[in-house]
C-alpha positions in Angstrom: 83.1 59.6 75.4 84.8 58.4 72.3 83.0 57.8 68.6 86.2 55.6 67.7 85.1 52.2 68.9 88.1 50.5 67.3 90.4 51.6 69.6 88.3 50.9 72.4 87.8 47.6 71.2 84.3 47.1 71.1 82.9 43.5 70.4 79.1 43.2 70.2 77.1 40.0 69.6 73.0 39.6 69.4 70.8 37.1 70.4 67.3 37.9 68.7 64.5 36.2 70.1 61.4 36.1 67.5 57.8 34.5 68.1 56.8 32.1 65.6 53.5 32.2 64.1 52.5 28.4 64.5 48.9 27.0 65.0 49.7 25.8 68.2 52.3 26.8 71.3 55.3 24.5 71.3 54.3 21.5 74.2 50.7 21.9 73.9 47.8 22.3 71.4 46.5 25.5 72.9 46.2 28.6 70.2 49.4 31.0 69.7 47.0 34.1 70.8 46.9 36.9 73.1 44.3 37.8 75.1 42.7 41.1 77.2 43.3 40.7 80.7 40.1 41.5 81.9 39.5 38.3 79.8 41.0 36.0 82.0 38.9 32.7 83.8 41.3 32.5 86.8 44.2 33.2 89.1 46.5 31.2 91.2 50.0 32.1 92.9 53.1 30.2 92.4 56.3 30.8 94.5 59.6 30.2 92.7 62.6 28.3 94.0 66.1 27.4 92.1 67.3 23.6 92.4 71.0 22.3 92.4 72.4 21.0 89.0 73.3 18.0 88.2 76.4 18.9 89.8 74.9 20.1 93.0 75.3 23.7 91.5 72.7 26.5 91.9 73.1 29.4 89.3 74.2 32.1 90.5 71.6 34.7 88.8 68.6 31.9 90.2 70.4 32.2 93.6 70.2 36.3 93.5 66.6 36.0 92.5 66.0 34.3 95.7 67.1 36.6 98.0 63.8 37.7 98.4 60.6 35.4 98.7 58.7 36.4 96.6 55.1 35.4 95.3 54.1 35.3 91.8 50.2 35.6 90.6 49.5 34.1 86.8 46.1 35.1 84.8 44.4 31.8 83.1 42.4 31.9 80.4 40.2 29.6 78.3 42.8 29.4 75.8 45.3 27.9 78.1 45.8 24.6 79.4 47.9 22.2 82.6 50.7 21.7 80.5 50.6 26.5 80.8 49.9 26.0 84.8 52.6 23.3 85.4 50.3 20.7 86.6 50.7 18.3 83.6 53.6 17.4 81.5 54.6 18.6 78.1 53.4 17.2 74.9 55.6 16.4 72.1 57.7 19.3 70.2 55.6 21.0 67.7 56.8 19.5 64.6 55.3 22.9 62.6 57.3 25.3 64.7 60.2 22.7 63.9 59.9 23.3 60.7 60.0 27.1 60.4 63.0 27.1 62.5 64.6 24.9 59.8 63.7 27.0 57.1 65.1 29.7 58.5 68.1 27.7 59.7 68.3 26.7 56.2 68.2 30.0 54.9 71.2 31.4 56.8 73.4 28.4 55.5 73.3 26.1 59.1 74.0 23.1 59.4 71.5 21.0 61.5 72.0 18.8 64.6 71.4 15.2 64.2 68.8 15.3 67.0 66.8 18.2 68.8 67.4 17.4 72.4 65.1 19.6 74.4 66.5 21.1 77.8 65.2 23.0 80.7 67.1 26.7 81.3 66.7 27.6 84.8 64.3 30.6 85.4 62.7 32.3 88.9 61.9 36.0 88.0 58.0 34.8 88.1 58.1 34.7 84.1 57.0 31.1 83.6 54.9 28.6 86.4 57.7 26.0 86.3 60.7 27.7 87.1 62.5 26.7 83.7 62.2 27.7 80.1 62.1 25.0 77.7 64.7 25.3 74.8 66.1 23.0 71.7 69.8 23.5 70.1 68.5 23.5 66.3 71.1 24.5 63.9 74.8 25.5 64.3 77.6 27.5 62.5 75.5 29.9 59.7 76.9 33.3 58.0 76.7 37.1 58.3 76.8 39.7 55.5 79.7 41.2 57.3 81.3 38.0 57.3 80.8 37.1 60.9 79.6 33.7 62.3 75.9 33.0 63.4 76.7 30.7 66.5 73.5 28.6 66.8 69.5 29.0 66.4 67.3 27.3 69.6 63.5 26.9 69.3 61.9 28.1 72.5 59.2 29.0 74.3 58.0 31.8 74.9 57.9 33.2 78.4 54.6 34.9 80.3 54.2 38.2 79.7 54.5 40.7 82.6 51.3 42.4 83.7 52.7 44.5 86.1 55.0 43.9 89.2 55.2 39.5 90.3 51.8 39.6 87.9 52.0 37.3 84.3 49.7 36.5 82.2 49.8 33.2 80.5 48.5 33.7 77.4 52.0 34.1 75.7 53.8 31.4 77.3 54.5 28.9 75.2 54.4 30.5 72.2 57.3 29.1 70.0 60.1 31.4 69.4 63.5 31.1 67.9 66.6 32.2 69.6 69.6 33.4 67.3 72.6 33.9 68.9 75.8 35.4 66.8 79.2 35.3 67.5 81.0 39.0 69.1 81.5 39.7 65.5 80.2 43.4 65.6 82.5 46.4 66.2 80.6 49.5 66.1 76.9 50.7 66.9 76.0 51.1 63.4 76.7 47.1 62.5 75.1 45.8 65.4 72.2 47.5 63.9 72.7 46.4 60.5 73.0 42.6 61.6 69.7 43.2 63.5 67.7 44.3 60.4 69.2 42.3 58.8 68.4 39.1 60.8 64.6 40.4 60.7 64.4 40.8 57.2 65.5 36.9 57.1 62.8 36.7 59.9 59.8 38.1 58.1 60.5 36.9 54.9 59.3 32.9 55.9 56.2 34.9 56.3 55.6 32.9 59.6 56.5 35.0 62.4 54.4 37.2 64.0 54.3 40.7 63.8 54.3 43.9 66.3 55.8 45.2 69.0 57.4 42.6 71.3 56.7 39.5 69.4 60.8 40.6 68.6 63.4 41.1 71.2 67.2 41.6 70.9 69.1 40.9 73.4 72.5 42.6 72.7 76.1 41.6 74.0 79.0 44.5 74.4 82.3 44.7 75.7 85.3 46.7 75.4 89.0 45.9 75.8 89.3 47.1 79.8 85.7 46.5 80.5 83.4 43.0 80.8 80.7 41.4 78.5 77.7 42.4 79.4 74.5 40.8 78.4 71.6 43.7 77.7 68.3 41.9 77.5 64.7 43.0 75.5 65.5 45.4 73.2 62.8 45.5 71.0 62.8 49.1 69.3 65.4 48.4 66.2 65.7 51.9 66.0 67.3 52.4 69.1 69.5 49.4 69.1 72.7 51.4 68.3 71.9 53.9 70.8 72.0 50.9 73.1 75.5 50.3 72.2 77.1 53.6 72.4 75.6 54.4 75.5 77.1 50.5 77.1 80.3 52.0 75.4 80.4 55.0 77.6 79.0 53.3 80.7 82.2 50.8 80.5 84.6 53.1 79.9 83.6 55.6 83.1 83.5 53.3 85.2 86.6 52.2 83.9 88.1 55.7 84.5 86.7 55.6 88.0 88.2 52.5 88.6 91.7 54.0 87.7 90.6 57.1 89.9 89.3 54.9 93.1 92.7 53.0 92.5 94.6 56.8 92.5 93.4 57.4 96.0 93.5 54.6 97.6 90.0 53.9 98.1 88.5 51.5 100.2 85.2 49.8 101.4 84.1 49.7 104.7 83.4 46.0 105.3 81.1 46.4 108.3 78.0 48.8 108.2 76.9 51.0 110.9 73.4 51.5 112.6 72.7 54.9 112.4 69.2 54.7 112.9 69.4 57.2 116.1 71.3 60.1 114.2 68.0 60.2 112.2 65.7 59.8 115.1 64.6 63.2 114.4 64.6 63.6 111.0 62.1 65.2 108.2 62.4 62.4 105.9 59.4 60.1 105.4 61.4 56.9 103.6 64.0 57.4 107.0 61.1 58.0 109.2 59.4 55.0 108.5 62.3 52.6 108.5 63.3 50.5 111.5 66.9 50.3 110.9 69.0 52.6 108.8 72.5 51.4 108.1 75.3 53.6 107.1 77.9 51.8 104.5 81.5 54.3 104.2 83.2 54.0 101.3 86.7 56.5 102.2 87.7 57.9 98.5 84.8 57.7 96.9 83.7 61.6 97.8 81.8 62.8 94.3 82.7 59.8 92.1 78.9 58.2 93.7 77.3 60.9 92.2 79.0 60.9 88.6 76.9 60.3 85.8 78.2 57.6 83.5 75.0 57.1 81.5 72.4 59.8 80.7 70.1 59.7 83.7 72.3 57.3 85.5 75.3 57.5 88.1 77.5 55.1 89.9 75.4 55.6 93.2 72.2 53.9 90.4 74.5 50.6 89.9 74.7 50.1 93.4 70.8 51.2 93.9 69.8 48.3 91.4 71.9 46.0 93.5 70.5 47.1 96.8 67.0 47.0 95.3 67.4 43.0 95.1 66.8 42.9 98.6 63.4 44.9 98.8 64.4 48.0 99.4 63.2 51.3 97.6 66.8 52.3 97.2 69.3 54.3 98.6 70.8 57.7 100.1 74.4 59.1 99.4 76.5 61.7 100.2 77.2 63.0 97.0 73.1 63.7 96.7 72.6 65.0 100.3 71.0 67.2 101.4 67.7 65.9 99.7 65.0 63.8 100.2 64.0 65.5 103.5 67.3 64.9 104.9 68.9 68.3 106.1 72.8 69.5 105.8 73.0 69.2 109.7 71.5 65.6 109.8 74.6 65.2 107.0 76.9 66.4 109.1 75.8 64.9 112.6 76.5 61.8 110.2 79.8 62.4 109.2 80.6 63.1 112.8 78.9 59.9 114.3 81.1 57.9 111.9 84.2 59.9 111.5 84.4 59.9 108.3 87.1 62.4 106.6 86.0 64.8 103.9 86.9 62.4 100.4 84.4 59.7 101.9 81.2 58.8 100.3 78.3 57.4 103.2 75.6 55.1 101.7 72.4 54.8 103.8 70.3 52.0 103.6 66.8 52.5 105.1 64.3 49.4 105.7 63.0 46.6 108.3 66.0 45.2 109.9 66.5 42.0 107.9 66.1 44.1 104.1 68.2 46.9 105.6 71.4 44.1 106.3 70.7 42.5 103.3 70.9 45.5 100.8 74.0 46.9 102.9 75.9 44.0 102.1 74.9 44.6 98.6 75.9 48.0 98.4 79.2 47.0 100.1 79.5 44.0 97.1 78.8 45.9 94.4 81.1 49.2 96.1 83.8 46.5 96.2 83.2 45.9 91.8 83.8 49.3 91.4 87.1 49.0 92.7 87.9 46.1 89.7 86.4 47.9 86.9 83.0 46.6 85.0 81.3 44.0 86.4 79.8 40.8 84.0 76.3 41.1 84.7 72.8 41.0 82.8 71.3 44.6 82.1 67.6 45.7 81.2 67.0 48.3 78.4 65.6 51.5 79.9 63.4 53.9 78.2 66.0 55.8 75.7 68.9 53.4 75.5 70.6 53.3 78.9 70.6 50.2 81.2 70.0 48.8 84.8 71.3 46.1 86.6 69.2 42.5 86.7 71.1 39.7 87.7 74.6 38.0 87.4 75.0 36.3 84.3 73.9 32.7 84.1 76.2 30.3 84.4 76.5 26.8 83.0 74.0 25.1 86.1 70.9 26.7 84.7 70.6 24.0 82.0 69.8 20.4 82.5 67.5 17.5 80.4 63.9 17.5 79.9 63.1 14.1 80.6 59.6 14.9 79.5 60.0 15.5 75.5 61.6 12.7 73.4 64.1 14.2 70.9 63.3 14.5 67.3 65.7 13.3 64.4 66.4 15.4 62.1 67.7 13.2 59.2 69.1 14.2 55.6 65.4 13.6 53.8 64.4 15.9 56.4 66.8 18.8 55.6 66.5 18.1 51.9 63.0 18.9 51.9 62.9 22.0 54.3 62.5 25.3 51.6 64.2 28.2 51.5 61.5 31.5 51.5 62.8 34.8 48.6 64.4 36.8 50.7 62.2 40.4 51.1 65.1 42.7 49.3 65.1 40.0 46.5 61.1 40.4 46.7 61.3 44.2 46.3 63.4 44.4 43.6 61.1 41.3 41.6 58.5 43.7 42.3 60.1 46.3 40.6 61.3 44.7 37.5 57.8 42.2 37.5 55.4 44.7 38.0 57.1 48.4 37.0 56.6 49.5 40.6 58.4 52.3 42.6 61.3 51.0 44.6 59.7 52.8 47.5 56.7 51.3 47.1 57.6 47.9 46.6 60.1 47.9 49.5 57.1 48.8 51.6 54.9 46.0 50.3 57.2 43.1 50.4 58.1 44.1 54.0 54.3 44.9 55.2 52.4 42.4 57.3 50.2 42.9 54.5 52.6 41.1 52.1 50.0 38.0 52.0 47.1 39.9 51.4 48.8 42.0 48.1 49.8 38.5 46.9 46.7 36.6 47.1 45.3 39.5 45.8 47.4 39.4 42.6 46.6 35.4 42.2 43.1 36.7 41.9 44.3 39.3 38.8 43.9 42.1 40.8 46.6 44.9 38.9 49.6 45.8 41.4 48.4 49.4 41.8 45.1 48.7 42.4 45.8 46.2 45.0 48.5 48.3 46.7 46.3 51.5 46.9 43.6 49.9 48.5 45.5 48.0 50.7 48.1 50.8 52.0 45.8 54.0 51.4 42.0 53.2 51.2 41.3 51.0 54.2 43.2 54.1 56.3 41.3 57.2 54.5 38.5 55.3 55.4 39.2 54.5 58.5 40.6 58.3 59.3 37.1 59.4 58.1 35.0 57.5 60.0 37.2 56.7 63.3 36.5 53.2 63.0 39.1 50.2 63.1 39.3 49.1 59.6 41.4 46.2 60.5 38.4 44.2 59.5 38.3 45.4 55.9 41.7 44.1 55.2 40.2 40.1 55.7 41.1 38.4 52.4 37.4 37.1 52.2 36.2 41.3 52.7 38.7 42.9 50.7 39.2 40.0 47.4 35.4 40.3 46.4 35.8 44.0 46.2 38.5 44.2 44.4 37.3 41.3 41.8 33.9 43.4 41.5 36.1 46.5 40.2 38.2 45.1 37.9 35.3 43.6 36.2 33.2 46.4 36.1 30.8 45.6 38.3 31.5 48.2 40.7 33.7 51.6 40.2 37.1 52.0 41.9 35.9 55.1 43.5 33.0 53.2 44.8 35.5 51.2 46.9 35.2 53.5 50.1 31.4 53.4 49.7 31.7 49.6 49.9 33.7 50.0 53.0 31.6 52.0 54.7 28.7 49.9 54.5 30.5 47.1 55.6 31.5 48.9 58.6 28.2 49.4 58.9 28.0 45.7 59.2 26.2 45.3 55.4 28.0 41.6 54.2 30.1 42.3 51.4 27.8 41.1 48.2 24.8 43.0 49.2 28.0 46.4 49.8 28.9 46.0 46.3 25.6 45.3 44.9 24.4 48.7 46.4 27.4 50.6 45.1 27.1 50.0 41.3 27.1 52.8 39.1 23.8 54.3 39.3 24.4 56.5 36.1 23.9 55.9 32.4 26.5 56.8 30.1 24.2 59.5 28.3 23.5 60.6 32.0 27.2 61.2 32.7 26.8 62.9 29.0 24.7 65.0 30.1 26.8 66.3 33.1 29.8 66.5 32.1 28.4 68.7 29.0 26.6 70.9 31.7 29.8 71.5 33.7 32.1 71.8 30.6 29.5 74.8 28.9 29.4 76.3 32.8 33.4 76.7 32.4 33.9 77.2 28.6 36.1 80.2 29.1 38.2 78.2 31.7 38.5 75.6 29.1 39.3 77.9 26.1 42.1 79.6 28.3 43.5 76.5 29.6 42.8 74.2 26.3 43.9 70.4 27.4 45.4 71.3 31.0 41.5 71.9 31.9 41.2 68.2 32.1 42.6 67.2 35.4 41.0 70.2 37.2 37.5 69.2 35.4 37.7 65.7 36.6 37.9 66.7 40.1 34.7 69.0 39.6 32.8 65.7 37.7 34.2 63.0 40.3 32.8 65.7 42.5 29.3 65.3 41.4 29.6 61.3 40.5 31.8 60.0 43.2 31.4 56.7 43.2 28.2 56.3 40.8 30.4 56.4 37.7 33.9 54.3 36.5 36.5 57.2 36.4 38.2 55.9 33.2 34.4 56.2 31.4 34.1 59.8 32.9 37.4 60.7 31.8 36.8 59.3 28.3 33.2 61.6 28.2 35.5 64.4 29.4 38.0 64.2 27.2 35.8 64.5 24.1 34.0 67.4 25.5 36.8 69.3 25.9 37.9 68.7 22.3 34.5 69.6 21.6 34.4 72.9 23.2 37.8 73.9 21.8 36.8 73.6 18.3 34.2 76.0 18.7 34.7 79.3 17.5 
């Protein structure tokens, strides 16, 4: 609605959540690895329940996940362990994942606590087997380029990951991750995304986080001056992070304006729902066929403001849907949308009559078995009532191009409590004194481009590739920069391009550093590199690939062709004098790929040419 997000008054924070790339997951000595489903040894089923604080609380977002019993089925694997299934208590904190989490700490100037206190976060959506995540306050009070405050950094672990519907997998949890949270320092869409890259550019450059999509997730936190924080989880395209924003921005401020609208007329909710199940004895629909109770919520001055769209794809009759949904249900019917579905205009208006309702009223069915059907109608009447206050506080998901849904309430202080399991772990001034800093990836780039003479462009892309340890170790062997970089970042994928294989394989430092060592001492061309590939693809080890792609020429043979194709094209060379190298060499690298050094064939060339021209 408005591009001016000052005067809205738009505060945005982030919480990034990033795997580490530890050895081991954070309680136990199982591998930090992912694994194929269809690899999994075993299932069980879990159901989840929320317990009372230490102050007899229960969280309200664990209470909403409750409403519905619902039963969770987890994938084991060999990789996995009791400590994954919740039959066997942690193990100590995993003093490696510690320590990146300091170094990276360190690096955005925080201060450490005195002791990592571990504590459980209360969670029942089916995304962990204990019903709690396990987290560590680390490091508090660091800084922002834009001058704004990074609140505090938590080690973590990692939750299962969803195979689809109440089905995990627990390959990922456990996996350490660190949580960064930043204050609401952020005012428009385009610096929430500039803290984000920049926080993964701090990330990446310890060089021990994982890489790929969703080993990173930002969670993103928005308000605006008449609206409500709210908290929109798993964002994990950077790209559309700012899209994210703007599209929260517009979401608050319509429902804002239909707040002001709903308070214009006077509107109302209807406290007590109707069964209506009889008007729609008849009817065509097969969701209201097949329900046993169908429950009619009126909301008088809510005519057309249901169906509004306040996001792209999304209208205030899909807030109250999401809420609905909590109880079972598919979702709902409305006014505004009718006639749809099945339902007819005279099954509409037998409605209206059978309730009396007056011609600015909104109806809301509910259709399901008779405990679901109450359940979601006094949802739709709580969140009917929010609309008439403005923006709710509440936790969002990210939905496919940047607009949200409803998930839960936000948490509230009762979801954390102590693990009495884990002792805590000291941090003391030796401790911080000997974490290191890592050079951050733009101060990389530009030491590649002073160091090494390289394009910005292309050292940007190599000192933020996941291939950054691969170039490097291949320079500690004396590999040249551009030799290094063209086989990493082009080679490995013309190769792979031309023979549909994965390649992934080629870019092993113990595959890739013996090729490279044979060509820069001459035991194998350059342009015998892809050869070499091949064969290994072809499963040939590596010494015996470069041993059958040496040159397989003399120098007086390459003589003796490049003077053949030279006298073949001595009026192309007269015409052209010099300038008839580069197009020659592609004809001679033509005929010798990969049996000949292309410096040695251009040297031959080169003297030819000469040759030719003083001919007269």
């Amino acid at each position: 609605m408005v591009t001016d997000y000052e005067s809205v008054g738009l505060k945005a924070g982030i919480e990034i959540h990033q795997q580490l790339n530890s050895r081991e997951k954070l309680f136990c000595g199982c591998p930090t690895v992912l694994r194929k489903f269809d690899e999994r040894s075993g299932e069980f089923a879990r159901y989840l329940r929320a317990t009372e604080s230490e102050m007899g609380e229960i969280d309200r977002a664990a209470k909403e996940e409750m409403m519905v019993l619902r039963r969770f089925c987890y994938y084991a694997y060999d990789t996995c362990c009791l400590v994954e299934y919740d039959e066997e208590p942690p193990g100590p904190l995993n003093r490696e994942a510690l320590g990146i989490c300091l170094s990276i700490a360190k690096t955005l100037g925080m201060t450490p606590i005195e002791q990592v206190h571990t504590m459980r976060k209360l969670v029942i959506d089916g995304s962990n087997t204990s019903g709690f995540q396990r987290t560590a306050l680390v490091a508090m009070n660091g800084t922002l380029p834009n001058g704004g405050a990074i609140d505090t950094i938590c080690l973590e672990e990692e939750a299962a990951q969803r195979v689809e519907g109440d089905i995990f997998s627990l390959d990922r949890l456990g996996i350490p991750l660190v949580e960064i949270t930043t204050s609401p320092c952020m005012h428009t869409p385009e610096e929430v995304y500039q803290v984000a890259e920049y926080l993964g550019m701090v990330l990446r450059s310890t060089g021990r986080v994982k890489r790929g999509l969703g080993t990173i997730r930002q969670d993103v936190n928005i308000s605006i001056r008449e609206g409500a924080r709210v908290e929109i989880k798993g964002v994990q395209e950077l790209d559309l992070i700012a899209e994210v924003v703007r599209r929260e921005v517009d979401r608050q401020q319509n429902l804002v304006w239909i707040r002001e609208e709903l308070r214009s007329r006077r509107a109302r909710v209807d406290p007590v729902p109707v069964d209506v199940t009889t008007v729609f004895a008849g009817t065509a629909s097969s969701i209201l066929k097949k329900a046993k109770k169908i429950l009619a919520v009126r909301l008088p001055g809510f005519g057309g403001l249901v169906g509004r769209e306040i996001q792209p794809g999304r209208r205030l009759g899909s807030e109250i849907s999401d809420y609905a949904k909590k109880c079972g249900v598919g979702g709902i019917f409305h006014t505004d949308e009718l006639p749809a579905y099945g339902v007819t205009a005279e099954e509409v208006e037998a409605l209206r009559r059978n309730l009396g309702a007056a011609s600015d009223e909104c109806i809301i069915l509910v259709a399901a078995g008779a405990d679901r059907a109450v359940c979601a109608a006094d949802q739709v009447i709580y969140r009917a009532n929010l609309a008439l206050e403005g923006v709710p506080e509440e936790t969002r998901k990210m939905l496919e191009g940047g607009s949200t849904a409803y998930m839960r309430p936000l948490p509230g202080a009762a979801r954390m409590y102590p693990e009495t399991d884990v002792l805590p772990v000291r941090i003391g001034t030796e401790d911080w004194d000997a974490v290191t800093v890592p050079e951050l990836l733009t101060i990389r780039a530009e030491r590649f481009v002073t160091e090494f003479g390289m394009d910005p462009g292309i050292a940007r892309q190599v000192a933020y590739s996941e291939y950054l340890p691969l170039f490097q170790a291949a320079l500690d062997h004396g590999i040249p920069p551009s030799l290094a970089h063209r086989t990493i970042f082009a080679t490995a994928k013309e190769v792979g391009k031309e023979t549909g294989k994965d390649t992934s394989g080629l870019l092993d430092p113990a595959v890739l550093i013996p090729v490279l060592e044979a060509t820069q001492n001459g035991t194998i061309a350059k342009e015998a590199i892809p050869q070499v590939f091949m064969l290994e693809l072809e499963g040939v080890p590596v010494n015996e690939a470069i041993a059958r792609s040496k040159p397989s020429v003399s120098t007086s043979d390459i003589e003796e062709i490049v003077s053949k194709i030279v006298n073949e094209r001595k009026d192309f060379v007269k015409s052209k004098g010099m300038a008839s190298l580069g197009p020659l060499m592609g004809v001679v690298m033509e005929e010798l790929r990969g049996a000949a050094d292309g410096k040695v064939i251009a040297g031959v060339l080169k003297k030819e040419i000469q040759a030719a021209l003083k001919e007269e």
